[in-house]
SEKOL-108785 format. One record per residue: residue number from 1; z, x, y of N, C-alpha, C, O in turn; chain; residue in three letters. Coordinates in nm, 3 decimals. Layout:
BEGIN
+-----+---------+---------+---------+---------+---------+----------+---------+---------+---------+---------+---------+---------+--------+---------+
| num |    n_up |  n_east | n_north |   ca_up | ca_east | ca_north |    c_up |  c_east | c_north |    o_up |  o_east | o_north | cadena | residuo |
+-----+---------+---------+---------+---------+---------+----------+---------+---------+---------+---------+---------+---------+--------+---------+
| NUM |       Z |       X |       Y |       Z |       X |        Y |       Z |       X |       Y |       Z |       X |       Y |      A |     ALA |
...
+-----+---------+---------+---------+---------+---------+----------+---------+---------+---------+---------+---------+---------+--------+---------+
This chain:
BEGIN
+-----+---------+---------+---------+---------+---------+----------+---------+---------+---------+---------+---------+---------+--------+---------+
| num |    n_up |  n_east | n_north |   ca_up | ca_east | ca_north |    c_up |  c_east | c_north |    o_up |  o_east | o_north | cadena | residuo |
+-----+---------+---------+---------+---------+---------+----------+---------+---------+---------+---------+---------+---------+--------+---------+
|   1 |   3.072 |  -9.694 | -12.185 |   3.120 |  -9.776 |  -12.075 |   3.240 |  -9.857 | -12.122 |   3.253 |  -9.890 | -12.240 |      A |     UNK |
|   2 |   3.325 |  -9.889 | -12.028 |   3.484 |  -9.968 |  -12.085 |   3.466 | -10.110 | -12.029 |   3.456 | -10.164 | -11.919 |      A |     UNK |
|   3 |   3.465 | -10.144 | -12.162 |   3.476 | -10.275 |  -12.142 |   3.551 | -10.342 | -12.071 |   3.661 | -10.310 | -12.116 |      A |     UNK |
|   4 |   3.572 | -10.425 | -11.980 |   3.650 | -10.529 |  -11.934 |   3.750 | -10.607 | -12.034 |   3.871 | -10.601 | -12.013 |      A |     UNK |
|   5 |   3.706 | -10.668 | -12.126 |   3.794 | -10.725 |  -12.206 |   3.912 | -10.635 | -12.261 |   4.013 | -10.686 | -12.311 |      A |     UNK |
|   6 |   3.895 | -10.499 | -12.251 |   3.946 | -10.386 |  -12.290 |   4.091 | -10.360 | -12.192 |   4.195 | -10.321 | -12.244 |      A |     UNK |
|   7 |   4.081 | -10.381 | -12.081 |   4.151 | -10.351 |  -12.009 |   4.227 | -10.476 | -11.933 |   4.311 | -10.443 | -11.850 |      A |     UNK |
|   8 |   4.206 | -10.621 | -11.954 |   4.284 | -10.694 |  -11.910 |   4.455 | -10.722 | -11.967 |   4.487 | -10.673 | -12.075 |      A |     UNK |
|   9 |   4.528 | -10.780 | -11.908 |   4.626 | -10.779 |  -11.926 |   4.735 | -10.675 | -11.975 |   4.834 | -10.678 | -12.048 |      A |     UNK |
|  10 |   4.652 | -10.560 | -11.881 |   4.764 | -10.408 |  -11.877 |   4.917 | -10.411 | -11.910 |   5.005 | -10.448 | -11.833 |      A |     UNK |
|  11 |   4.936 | -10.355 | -12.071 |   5.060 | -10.322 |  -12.080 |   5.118 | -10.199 | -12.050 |   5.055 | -10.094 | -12.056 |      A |     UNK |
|  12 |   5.272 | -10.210 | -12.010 |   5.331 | -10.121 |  -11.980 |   5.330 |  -9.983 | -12.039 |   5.316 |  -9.978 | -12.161 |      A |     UNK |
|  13 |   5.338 |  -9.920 | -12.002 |   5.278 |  -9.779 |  -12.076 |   5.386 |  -9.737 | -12.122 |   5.350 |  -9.637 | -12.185 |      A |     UNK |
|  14 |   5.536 |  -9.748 | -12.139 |   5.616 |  -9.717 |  -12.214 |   5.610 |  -9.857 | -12.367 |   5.698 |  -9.889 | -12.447 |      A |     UNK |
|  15 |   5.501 |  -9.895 | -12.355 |   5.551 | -10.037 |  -12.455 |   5.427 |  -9.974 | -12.534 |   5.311 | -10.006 | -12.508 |      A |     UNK |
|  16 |   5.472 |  -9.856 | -12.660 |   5.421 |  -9.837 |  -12.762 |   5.364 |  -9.973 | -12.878 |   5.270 |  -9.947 | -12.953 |      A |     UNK |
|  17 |   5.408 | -10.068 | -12.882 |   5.342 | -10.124 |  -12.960 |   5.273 | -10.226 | -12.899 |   5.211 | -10.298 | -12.978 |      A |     UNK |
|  18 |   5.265 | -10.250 | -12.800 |   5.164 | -10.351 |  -12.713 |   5.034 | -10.244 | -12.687 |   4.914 | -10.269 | -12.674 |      A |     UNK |
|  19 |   5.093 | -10.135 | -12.684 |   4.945 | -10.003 |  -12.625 |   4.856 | -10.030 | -12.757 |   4.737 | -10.060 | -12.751 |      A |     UNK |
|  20 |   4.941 | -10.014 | -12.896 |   4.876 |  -9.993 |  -13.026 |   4.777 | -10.091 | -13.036 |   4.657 | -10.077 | -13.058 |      A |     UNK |
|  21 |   4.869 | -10.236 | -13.009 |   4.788 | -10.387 |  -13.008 |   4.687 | -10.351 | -12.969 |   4.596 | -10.347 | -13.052 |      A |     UNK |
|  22 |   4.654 | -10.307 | -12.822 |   4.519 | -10.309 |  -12.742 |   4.384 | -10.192 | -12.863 |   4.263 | -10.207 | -12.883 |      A |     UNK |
|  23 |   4.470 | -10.100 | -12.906 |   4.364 | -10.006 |  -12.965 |   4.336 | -10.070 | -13.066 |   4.227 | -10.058 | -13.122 |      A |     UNK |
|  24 |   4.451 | -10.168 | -13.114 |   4.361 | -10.224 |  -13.268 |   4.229 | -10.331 | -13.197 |   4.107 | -10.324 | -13.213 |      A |     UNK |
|  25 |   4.301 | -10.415 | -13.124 |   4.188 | -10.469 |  -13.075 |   4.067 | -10.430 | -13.036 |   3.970 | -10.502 | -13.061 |      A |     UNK |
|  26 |   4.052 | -10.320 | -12.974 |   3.970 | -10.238 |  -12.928 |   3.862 | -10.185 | -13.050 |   3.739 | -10.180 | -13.060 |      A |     UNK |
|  27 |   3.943 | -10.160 | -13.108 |   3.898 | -10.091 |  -13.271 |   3.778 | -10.160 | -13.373 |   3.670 | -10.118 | -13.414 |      A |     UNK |
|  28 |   3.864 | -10.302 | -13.392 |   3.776 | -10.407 |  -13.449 |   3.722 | -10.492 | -13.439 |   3.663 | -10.566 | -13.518 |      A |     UNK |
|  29 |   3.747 | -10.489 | -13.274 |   3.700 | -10.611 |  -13.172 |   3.710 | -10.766 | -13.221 |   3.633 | -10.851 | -13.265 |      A |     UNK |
|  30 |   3.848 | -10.756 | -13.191 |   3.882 | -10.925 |  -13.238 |   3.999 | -11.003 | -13.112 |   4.038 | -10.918 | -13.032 |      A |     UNK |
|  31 |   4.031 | -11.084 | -13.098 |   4.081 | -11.158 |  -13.004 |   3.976 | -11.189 | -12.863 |   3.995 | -11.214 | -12.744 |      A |     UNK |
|  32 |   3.901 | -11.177 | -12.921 |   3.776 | -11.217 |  -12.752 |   3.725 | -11.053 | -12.744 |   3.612 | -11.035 | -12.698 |      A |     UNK |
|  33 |   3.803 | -10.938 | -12.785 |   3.768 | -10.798 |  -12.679 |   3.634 | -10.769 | -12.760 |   3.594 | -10.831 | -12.858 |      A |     UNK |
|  34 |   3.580 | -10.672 | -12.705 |   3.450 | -10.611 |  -12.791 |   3.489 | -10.511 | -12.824 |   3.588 | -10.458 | -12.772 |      A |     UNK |
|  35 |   3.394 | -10.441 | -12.961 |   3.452 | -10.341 |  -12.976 |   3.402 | -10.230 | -12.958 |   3.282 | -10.206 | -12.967 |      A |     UNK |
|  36 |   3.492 | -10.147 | -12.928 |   3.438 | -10.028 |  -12.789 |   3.566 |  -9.891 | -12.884 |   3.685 |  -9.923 | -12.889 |      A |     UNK |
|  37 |   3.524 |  -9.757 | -12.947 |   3.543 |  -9.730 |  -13.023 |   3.657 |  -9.589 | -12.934 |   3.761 |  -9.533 | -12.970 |      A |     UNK |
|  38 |   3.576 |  -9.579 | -12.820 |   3.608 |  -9.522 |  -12.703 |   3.756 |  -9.565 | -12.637 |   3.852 |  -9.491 | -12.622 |      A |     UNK |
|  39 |   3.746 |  -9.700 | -12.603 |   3.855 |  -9.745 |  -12.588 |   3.998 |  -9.780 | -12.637 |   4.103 |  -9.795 | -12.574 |      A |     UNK |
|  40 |   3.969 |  -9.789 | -12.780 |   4.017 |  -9.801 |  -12.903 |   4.117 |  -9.638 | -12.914 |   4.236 |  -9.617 | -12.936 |      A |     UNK |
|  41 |   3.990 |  -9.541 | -12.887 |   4.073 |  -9.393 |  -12.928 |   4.220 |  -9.415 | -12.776 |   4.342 |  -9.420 | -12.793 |      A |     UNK |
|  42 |   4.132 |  -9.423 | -12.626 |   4.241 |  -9.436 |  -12.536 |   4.365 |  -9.527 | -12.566 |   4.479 |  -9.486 | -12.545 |      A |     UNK |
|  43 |   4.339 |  -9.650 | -12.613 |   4.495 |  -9.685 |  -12.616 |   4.562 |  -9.668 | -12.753 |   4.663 |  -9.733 | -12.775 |      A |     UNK |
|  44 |   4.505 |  -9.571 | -12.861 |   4.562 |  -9.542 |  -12.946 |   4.638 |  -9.398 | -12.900 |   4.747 |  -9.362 | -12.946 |      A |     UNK |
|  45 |   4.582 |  -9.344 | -12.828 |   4.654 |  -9.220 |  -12.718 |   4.750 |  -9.256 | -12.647 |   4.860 |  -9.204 | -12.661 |      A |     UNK |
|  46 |   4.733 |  -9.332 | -12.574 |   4.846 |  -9.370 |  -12.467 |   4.965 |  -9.412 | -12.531 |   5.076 |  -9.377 | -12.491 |      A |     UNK |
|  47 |   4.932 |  -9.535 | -12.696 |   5.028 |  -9.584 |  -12.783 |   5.087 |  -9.469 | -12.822 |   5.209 |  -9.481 | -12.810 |      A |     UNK |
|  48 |   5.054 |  -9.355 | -12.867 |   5.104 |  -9.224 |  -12.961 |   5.205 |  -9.173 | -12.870 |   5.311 |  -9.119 | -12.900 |      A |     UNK |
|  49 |   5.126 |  -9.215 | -12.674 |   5.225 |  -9.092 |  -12.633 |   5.338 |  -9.139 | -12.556 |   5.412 |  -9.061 | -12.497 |      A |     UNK |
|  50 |   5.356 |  -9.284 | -12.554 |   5.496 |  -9.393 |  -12.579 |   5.525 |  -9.419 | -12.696 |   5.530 |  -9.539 | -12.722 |      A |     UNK |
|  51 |   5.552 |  -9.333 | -12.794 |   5.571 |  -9.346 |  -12.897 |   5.572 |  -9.382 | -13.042 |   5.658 |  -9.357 | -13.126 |      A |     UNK |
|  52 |   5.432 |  -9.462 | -13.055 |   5.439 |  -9.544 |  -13.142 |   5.366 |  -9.439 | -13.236 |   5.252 |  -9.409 | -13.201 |      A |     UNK |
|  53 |   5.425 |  -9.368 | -13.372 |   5.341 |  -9.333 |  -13.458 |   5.234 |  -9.348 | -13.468 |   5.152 |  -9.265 | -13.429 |      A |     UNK |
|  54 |   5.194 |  -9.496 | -13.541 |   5.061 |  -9.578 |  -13.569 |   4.966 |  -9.516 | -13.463 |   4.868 |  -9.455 | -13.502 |      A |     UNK |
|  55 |   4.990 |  -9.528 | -13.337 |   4.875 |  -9.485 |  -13.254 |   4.833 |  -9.356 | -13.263 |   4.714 |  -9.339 | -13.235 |      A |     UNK |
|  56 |   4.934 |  -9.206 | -13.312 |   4.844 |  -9.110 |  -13.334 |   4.776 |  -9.127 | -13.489 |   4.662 |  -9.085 | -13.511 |      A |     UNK |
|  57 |   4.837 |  -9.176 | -13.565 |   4.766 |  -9.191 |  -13.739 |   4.592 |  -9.276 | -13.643 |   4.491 |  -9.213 | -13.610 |      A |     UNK |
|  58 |   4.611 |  -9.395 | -13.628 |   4.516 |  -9.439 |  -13.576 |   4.409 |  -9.386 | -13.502 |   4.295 |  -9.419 | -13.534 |      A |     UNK |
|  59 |   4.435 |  -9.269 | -13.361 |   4.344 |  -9.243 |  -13.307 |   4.279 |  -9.098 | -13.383 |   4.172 |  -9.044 | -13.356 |      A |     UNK |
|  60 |   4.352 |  -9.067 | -13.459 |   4.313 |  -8.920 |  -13.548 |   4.176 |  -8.998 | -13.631 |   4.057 |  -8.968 | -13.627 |      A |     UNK |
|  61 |   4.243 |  -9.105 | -13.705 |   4.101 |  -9.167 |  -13.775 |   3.991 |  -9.245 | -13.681 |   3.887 |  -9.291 | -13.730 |      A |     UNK |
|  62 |   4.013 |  -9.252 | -13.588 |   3.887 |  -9.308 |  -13.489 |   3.798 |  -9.187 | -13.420 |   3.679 |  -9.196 | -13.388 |      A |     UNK |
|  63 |   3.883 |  -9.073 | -13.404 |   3.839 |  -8.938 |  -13.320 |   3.759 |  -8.891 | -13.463 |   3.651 |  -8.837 | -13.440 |      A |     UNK |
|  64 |   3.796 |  -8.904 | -13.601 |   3.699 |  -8.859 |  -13.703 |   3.539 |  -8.924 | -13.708 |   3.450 |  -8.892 | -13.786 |      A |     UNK |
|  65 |   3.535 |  -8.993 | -13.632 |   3.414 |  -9.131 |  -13.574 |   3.343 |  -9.079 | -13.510 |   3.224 |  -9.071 | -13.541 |      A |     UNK |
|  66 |   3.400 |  -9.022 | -13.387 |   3.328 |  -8.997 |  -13.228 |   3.290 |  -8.890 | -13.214 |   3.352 |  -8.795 | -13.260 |      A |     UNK |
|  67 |   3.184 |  -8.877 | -13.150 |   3.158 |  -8.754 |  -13.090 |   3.216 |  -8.659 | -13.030 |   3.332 |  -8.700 | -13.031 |      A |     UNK |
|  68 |   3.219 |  -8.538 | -12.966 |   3.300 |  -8.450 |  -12.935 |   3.340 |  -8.534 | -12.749 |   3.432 |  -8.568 | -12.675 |      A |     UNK |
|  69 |   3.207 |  -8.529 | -12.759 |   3.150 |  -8.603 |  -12.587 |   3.239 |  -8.725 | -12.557 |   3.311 |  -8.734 | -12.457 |      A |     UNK |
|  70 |   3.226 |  -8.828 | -12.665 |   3.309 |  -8.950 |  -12.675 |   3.471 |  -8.927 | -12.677 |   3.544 |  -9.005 | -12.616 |      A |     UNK |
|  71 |   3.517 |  -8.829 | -12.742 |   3.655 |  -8.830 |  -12.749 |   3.686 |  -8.720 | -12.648 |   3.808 |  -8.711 | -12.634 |      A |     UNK |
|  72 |   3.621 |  -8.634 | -12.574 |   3.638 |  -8.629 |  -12.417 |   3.629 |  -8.758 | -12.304 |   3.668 |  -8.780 | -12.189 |      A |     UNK |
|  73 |   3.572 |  -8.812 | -12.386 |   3.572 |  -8.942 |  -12.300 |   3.662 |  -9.060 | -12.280 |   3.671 |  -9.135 | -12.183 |      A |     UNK |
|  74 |   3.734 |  -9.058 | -12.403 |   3.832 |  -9.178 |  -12.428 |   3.943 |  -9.069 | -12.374 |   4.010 |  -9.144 | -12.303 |      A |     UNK |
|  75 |   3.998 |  -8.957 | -12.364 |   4.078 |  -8.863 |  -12.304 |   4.118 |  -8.885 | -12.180 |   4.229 |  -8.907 | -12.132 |      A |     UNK |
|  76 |   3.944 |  -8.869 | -12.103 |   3.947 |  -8.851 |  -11.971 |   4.000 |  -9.015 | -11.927 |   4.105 |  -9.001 | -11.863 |      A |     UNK |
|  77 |   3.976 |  -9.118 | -11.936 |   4.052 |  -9.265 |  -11.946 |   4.174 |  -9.262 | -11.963 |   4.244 |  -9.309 | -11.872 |      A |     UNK |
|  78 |   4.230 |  -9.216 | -12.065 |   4.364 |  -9.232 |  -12.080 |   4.446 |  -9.175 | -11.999 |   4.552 |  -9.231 | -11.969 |      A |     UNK |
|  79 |   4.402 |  -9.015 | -11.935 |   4.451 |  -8.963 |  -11.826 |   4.411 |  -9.024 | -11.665 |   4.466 |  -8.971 | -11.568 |      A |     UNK |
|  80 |   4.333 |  -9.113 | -11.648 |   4.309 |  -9.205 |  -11.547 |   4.397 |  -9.298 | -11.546 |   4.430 |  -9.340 | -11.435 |      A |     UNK |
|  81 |   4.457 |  -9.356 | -11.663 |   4.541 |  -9.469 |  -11.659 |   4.685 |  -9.420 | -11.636 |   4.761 |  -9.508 | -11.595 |      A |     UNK |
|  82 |   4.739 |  -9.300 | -11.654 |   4.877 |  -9.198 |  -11.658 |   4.892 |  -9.153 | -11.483 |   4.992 |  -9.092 | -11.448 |      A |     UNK |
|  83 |   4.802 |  -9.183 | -11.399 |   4.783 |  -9.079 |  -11.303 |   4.828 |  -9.240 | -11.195 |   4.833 |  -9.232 | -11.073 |      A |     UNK |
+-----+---------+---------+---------+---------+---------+----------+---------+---------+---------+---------+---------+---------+--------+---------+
């Protein structure tokens, strides 16, 4: 399930390193967010695919984490947020 804290204050989806911000946050659950490992892989996706390196290095080592199920899952999100 996606957290709320996860998704407030929506950055622009061309702003690769604000996307990254959210996945680190997401990642280690720090600044108030929880951490949601799922969510973490989505905005390390979305970061990768506005450009920011870090976000594919990042979500490659979080997708080594998740389940097959889970990283269909953080996928299917990230293509909800593109649409």
């Amino acid at each position: 399930m996606s957290h709320p804290a996860c998704t407030l204050d929506f950055p622009m989806l061309d702003d690769g390193p604000a996307l990254f911000d959210w996945g680190l946050a997401c990642s280690v659950g720090s600044g108030g967010v929880e951490l949601d490992l799922i969510e973490a892989h989505k905005w390390f996706n979305l970061a990768a695919l506005a450009g920011d390196e870090r976000g594919a290095e990042w979500r490659a080592d979080i997708a080594a984490t998740l389940s097959r199920a889970d990283i269909r899952e953080a996928q299917r999100r990230a293509r909800l947020v593109l649409q």
